[in-house]
VEXDREN-2710 file (C-alpha; in Angstrom, 1 decimal):
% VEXDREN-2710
k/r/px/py/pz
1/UNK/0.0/0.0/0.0
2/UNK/2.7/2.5/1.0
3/UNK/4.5/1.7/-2.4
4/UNK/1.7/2.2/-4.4
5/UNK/1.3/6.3/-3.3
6/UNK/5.0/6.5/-3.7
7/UNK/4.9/5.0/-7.2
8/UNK/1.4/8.3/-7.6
9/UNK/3.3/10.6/-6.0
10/UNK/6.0/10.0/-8.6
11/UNK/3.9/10.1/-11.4
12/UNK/1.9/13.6/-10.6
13/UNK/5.3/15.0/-10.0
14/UNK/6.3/13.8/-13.4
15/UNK/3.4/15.0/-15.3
16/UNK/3.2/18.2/-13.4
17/UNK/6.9/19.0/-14.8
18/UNK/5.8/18.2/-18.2
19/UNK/3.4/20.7/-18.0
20/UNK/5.7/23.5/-16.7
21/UNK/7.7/23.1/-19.8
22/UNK/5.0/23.2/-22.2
23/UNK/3.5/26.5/-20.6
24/UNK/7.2/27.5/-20.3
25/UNK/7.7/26.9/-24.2
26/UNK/4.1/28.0/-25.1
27/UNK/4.6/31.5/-23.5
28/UNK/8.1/31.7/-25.0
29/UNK/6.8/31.4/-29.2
30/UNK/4.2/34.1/-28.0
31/UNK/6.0/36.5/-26.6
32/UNK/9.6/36.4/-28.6
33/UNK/9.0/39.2/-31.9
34/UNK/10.6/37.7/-35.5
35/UNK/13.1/40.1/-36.3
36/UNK/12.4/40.8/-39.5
37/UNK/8.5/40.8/-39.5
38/UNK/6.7/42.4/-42.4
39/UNK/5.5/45.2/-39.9
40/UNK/9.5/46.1/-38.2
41/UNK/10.7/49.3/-39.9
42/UNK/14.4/48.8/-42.0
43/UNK/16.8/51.1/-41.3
44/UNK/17.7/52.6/-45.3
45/UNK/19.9/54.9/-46.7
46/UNK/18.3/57.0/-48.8
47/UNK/19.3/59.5/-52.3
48/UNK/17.7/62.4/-53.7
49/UNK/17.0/62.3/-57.4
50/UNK/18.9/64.6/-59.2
51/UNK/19.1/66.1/-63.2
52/UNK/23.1/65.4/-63.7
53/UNK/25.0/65.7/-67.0
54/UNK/26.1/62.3/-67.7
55/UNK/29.8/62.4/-68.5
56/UNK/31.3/59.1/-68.8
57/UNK/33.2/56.4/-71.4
58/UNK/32.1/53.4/-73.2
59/UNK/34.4/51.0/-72.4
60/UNK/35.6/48.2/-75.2
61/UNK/38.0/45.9/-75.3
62/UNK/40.6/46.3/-79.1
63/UNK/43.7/45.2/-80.3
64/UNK/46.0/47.4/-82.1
65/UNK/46.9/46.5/-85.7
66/UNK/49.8/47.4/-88.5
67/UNK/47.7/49.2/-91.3
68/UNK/49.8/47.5/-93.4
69/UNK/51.8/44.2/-92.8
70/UNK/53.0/41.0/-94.7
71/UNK/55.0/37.8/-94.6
72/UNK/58.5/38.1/-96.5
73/UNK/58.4/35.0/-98.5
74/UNK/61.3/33.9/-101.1
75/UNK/60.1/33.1/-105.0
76/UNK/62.8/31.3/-105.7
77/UNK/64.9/28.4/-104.1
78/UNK/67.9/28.3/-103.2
79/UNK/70.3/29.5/-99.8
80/UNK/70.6/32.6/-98.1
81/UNK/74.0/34.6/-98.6
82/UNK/73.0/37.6/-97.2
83/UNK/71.3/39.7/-94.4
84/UNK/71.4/43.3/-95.3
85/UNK/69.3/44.8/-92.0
86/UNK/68.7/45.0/-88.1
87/UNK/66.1/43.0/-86.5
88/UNK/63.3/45.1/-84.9
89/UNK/64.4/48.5/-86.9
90/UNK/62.9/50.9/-89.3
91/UNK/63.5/49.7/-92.8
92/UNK/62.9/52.0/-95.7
93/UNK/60.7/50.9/-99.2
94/UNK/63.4/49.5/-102.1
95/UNK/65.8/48.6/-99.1
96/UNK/67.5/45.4/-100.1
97/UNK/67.0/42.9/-97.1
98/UNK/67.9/39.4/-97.6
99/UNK/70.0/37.9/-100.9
100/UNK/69.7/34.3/-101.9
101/UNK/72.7/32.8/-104.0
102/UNK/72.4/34.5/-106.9
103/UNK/75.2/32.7/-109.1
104/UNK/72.9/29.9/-110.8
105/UNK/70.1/32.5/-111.6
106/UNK/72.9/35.1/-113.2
107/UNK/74.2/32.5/-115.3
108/UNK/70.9/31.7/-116.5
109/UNK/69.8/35.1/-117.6
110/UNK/73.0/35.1/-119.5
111/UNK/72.5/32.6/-121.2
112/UNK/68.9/33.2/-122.1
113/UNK/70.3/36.7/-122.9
114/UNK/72.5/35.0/-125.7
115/UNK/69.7/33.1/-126.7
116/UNK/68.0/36.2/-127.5
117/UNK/70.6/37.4/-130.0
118/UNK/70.6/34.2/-131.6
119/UNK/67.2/34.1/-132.6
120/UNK/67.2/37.4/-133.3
121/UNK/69.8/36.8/-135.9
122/UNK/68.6/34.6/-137.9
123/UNK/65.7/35.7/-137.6
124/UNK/67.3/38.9/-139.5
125/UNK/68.9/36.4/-141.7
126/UNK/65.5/34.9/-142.5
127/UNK/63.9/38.0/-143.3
128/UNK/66.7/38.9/-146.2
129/UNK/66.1/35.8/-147.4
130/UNK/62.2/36.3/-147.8
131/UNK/62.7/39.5/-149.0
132/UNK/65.1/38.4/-152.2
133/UNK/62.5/35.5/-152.5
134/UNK/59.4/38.1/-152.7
135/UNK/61.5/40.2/-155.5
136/UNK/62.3/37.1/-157.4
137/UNK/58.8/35.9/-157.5
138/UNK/57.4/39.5/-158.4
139/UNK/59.6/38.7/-161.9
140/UNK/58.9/35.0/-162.1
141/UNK/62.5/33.9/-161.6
142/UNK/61.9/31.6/-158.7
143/UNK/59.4/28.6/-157.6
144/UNK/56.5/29.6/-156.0
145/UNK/57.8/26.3/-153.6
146/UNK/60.4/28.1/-152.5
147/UNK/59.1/31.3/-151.4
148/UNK/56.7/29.4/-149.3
149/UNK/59.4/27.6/-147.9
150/UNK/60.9/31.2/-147.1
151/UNK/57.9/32.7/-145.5
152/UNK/57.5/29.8/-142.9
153/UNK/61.0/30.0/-141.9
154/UNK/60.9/33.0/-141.2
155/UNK/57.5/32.7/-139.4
156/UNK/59.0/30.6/-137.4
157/UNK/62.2/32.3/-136.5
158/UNK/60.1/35.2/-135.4
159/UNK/58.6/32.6/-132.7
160/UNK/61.6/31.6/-131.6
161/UNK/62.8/34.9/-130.8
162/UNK/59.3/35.7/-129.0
163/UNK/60.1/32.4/-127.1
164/UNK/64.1/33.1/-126.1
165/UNK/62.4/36.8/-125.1
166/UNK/60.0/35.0/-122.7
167/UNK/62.9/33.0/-121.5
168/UNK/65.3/35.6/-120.6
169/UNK/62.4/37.5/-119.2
170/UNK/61.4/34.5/-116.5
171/UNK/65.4/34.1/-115.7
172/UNK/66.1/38.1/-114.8
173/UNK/62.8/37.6/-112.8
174/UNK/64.5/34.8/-110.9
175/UNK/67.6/36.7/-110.8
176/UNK/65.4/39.8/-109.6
177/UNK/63.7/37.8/-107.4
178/UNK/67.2/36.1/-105.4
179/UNK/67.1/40.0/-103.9
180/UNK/64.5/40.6/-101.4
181/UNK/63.6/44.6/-100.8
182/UNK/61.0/45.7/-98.4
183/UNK/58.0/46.2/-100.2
184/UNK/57.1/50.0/-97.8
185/UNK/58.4/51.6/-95.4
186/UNK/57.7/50.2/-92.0
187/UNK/59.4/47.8/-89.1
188/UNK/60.8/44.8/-89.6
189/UNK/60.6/42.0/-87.1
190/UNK/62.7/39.0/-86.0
191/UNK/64.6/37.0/-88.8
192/UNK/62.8/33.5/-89.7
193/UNK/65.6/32.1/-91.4
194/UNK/69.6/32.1/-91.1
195/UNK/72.4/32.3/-92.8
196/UNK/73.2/29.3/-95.8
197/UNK/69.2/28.5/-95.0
198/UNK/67.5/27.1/-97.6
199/UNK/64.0/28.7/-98.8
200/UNK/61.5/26.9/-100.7
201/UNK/59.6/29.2/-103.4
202/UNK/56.0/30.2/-101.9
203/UNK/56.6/28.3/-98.9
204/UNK/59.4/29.9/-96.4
205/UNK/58.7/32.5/-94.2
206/UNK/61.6/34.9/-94.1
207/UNK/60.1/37.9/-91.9
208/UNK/57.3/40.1/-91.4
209/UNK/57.1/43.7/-91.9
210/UNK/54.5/45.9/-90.9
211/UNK/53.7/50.0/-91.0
212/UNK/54.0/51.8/-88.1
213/UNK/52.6/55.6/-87.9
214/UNK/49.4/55.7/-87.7
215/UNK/48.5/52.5/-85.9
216/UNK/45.3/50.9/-86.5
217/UNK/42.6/49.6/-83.2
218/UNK/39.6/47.2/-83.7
219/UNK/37.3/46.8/-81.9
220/UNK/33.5/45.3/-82.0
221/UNK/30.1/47.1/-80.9
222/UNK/26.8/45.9/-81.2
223/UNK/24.8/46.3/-84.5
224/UNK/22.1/48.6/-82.3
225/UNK/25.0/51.1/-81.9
226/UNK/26.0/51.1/-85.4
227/UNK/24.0/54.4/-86.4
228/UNK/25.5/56.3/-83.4
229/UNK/29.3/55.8/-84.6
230/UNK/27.9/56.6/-87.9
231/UNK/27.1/59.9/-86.6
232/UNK/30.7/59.6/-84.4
233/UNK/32.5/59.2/-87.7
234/UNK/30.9/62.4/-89.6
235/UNK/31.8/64.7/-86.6
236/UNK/34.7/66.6/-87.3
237/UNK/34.5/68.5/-84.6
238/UNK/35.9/66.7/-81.6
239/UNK/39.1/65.1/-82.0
240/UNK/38.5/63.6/-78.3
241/UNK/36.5/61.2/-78.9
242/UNK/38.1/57.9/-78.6
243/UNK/40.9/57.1/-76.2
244/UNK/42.9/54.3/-75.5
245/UNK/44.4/52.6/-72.6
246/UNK/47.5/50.6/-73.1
247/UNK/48.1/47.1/-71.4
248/UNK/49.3/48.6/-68.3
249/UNK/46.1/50.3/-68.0
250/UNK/47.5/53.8/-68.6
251/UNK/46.0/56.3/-71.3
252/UNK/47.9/57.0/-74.6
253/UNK/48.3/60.5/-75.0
254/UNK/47.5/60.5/-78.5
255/UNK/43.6/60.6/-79.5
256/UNK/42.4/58.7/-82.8
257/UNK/39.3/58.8/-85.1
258/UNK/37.4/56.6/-86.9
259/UNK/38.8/55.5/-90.2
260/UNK/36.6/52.2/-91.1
261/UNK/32.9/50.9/-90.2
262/UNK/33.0/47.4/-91.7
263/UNK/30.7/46.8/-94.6
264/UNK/28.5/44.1/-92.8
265/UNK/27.1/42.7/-89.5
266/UNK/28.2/39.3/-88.6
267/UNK/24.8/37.2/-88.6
268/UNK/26.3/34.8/-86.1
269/UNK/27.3/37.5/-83.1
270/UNK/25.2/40.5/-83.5
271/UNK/28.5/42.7/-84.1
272/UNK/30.1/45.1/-86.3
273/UNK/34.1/46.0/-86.4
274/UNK/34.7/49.3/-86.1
275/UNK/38.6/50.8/-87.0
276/UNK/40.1/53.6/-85.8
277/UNK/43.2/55.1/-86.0
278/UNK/45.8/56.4/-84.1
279/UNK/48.9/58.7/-84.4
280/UNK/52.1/56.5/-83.2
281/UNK/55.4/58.8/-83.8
282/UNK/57.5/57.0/-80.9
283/UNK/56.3/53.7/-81.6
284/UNK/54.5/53.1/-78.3
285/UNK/51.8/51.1/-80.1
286/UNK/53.2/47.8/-81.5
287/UNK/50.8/45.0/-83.9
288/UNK/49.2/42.7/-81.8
289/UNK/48.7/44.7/-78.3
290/UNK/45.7/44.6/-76.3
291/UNK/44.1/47.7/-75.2
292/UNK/40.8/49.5/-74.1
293/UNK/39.0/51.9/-76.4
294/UNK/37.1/54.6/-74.8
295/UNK/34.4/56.4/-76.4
296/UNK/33.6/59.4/-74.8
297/UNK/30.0/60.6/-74.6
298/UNK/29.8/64.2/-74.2
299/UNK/26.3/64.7/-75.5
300/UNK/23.8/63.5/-72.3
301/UNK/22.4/66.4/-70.3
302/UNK/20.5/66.3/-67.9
303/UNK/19.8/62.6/-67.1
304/UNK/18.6/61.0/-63.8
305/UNK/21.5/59.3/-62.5
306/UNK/20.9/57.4/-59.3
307/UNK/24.0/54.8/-57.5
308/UNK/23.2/51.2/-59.3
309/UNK/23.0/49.7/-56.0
310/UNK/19.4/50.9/-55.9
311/UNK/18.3/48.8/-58.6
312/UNK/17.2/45.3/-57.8
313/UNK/16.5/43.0/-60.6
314/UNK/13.3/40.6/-60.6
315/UNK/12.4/38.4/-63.4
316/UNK/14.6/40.2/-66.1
317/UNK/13.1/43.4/-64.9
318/UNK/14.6/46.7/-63.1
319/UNK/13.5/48.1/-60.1
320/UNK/13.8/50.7/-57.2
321/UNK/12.3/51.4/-54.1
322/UNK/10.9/55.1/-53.5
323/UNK/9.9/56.5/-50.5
324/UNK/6.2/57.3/-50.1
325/UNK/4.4/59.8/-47.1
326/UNK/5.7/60.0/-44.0
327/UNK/4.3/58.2/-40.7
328/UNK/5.0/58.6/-37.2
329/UNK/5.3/55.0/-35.3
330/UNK/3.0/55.0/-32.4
331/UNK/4.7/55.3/-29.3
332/UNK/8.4/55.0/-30.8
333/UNK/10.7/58.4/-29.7
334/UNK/14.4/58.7/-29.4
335/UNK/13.4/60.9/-26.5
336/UNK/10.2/63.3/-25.3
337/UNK/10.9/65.8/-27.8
338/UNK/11.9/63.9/-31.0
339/UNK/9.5/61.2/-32.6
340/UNK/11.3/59.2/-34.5
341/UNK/10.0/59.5/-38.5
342/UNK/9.1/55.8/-40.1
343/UNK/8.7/55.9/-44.1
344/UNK/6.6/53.9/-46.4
345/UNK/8.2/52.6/-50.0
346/UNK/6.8/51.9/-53.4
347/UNK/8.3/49.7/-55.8
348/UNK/9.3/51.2/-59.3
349/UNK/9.8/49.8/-62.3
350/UNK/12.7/51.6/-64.2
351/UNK/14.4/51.7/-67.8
352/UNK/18.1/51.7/-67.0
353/UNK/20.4/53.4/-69.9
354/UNK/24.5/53.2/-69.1
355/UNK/26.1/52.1/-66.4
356/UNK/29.2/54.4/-65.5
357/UNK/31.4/54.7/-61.8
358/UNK/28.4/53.1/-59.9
359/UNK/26.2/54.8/-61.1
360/UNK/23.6/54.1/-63.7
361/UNK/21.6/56.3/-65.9
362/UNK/17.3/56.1/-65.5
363/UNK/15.7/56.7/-68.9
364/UNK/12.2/56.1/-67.5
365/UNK/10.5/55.3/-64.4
366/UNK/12.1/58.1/-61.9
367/UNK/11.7/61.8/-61.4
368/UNK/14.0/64.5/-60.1
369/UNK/13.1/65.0/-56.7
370/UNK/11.8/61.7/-55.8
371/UNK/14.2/60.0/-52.7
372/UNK/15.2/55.9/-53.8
373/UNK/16.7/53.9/-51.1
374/UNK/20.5/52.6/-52.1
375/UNK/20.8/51.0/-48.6
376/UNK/18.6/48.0/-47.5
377/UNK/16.8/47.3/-50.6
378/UNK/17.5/43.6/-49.8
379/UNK/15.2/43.7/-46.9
380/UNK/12.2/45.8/-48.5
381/UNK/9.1/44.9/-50.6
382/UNK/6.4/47.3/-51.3
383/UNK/4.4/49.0/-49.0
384/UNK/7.5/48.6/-46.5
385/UNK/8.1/50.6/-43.4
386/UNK/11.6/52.3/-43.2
387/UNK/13.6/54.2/-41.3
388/UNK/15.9/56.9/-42.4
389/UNK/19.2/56.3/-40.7
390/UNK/21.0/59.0/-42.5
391/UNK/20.0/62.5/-43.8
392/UNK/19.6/62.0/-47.6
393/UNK/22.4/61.6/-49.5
394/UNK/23.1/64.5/-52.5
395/UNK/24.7/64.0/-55.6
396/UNK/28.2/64.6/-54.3
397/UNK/28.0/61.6/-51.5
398/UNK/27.2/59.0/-54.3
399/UNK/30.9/57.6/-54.9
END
């Protein structure tokens, strides 16, 4: 009997516990505030919309090109004997830059020179002959046979010569061609070939040489921006315009203009070359570098700019957060005297333009005068309370 309270006692003790945490738990959900409830004011920043001129760059990524350049190739075979010029220097147009033994192609022109004189000759020989044979046959004092026989060799000693003309023409090309001279005037780069090499007509690369003032940039935009370089190339009045920065990211001091639209719009990407080009007296630009063009725009006034970190992006769509009237939350003061001033917000839907510095222009959507938050947009939807932790931010405080 006295076991059998204990074992009650034990069990009302138990379930009276149980209870106490459950009431404990119960009162605890009820009274703990979420933190981020729908109804909590955010603390924002917010910025004062503003008419700005809107001075800024496109920014494209070009590669600077010779105006001119080729590959040095030999026409003939046969070895190198000579190397008439300094790697990496300025070489002038005529300049004679590599020789390739020219003793085989000398002899040969020589002897198709002989050839020449020769045929030419008999040829002259011929010719009496058909002559006297003509003047007989006007008198009747020779075969009619042999004045044929005349004519056609005569005929064909005028062939002949034509032919040993042809030949001595090919050999003092040859021989023309065992001296390579730079085609223009321009830079010559590293030598592909050596001494006693031997080059294969058509085939052998000997060097490259390329033109180097002006200095060419290309560069690709988008077909939708092809009738605005249009207009860029017709204005004469600006020649700061387009800009370059060199590899290590510093600006060329030199400005350039545009010298080339490309005829067509590549299907495939969208995209249009553009050329421009650029004075290059010291030779700071070289074929082949990497660079930035810049395009300035100049012509944007008065544009609502606004710090991009406003904009948040939904479903492919832009928008911003503007403030709406002002409330007082009940009962919340910093102190007796100063209530503290909660905010509503609207969500916008905006047309962005260019993006420039952190900042971004609005082409539709905003107003000058109206305040967008640019702090704490992540935390907001529309109809949100907010509370202005800062004064608002002017145009000078945007950086």
């Amino acid at each position: 009997m006295k076991l059998t309270i204990m074992t009650n006692k034990i069990y009302l003790k138990s379930n009276v516990n149980l209870l106490a945490i459950c009431l404990l738990f119960l009162t605890s959900c009820s009274t703990e505030a979420p933190k981020n409830n729908a109804g909590a004011p955010v603390a924002v920043n917010i910025y004062k919309v503003q008419l700005q001129d809107a001075l800024y760059n496109d920014d494209y990524p070009g590669n600077v090109m010779a105006l001119s350049q080729v590959d040095l190739r030999a026409e003939v075979e046969g070895y190198i004997t000579g190397i008439n010029f300094t790697e990496g220097q300025q070489v002038h147009k005529g300049q004679l830059l590599y020789e390739i033994d020219k003793r085989k192609f000398q002899a040969n022109y020589e002897q198709a020179a002989a050839n020449v004189k020769v045929a030419q000759a008999n040829l002259e020989q011929l010719q009496k002959d058909a002559d006297r044979y003509e003047y007989l046959n006007q008198h009747d004092a020779v075969a009619k046979q042999t004045l044929d026989h005349a004519l056609t060799s005569l005929q064909n000693a005028k062939s002949q010569l034509n032919a040993a003309k042809q030949d001595m023409i090919k050999t003092q090309t040859d021989l023309k061609f065992s001296s390579i001279t730079a085609p223009f005037d321009g830079t010559i780069g590293l030598s592909q070939v050596k001494l006693g090499a031997l080059v294969i007509p058509g085939q052998t690369i000997l060097n490259t040489i390329s033109t180097n003032n002006p200095m060419a940039v290309d560069f690709v935009i988008n077909e939708k921006q092809v009738s605005k370089f249009l207009a860029l190339q017709k204005n004469t009045s600006s020649d700061t315009l387009f800009t370059i920065l060199t590899p290590d990211n510093l600006p060329y001091p030199l400005p350039g203009k545009i010298s080339v639209i490309d005829r067509g719009v590549d299907p495939q990407t969208g995209t249009i070359k553009i050329r421009l080009n650029f004075p290059n007296p010291e030779g700071d630009l070289r074929a082949g570098m990497s660079c930035r063009v810049l395009v300035h725009n100049s012509d944007v006034k008065n544009q609502i700019i606004i710090p991009a970190k406003a904009i948040v992006e939904q479903m492919g769509e832009n928008y911003v957060f503007v403030t709406k009237d002002t409330t007082i939350a009940a009962g919340a003061q910093q102190d007796a005297k100063t209530p503290v001033p909660h905010f509503k917000v609207k969500q916008k839907k905006v047309q962005l333009g260019q993006t420039f510095n952190g900042k971004v222009i609005v082409k539709a959507g905003l107003e000058a005068g109206e305040q967008v938050v640019i702090e704490g947009v992540q935390k907001l939807r529309d109809n949100s309370l907010i509370l202005v932790s800062e004064k608002p931010i002017g145009t000078n405080n945007t950086h």
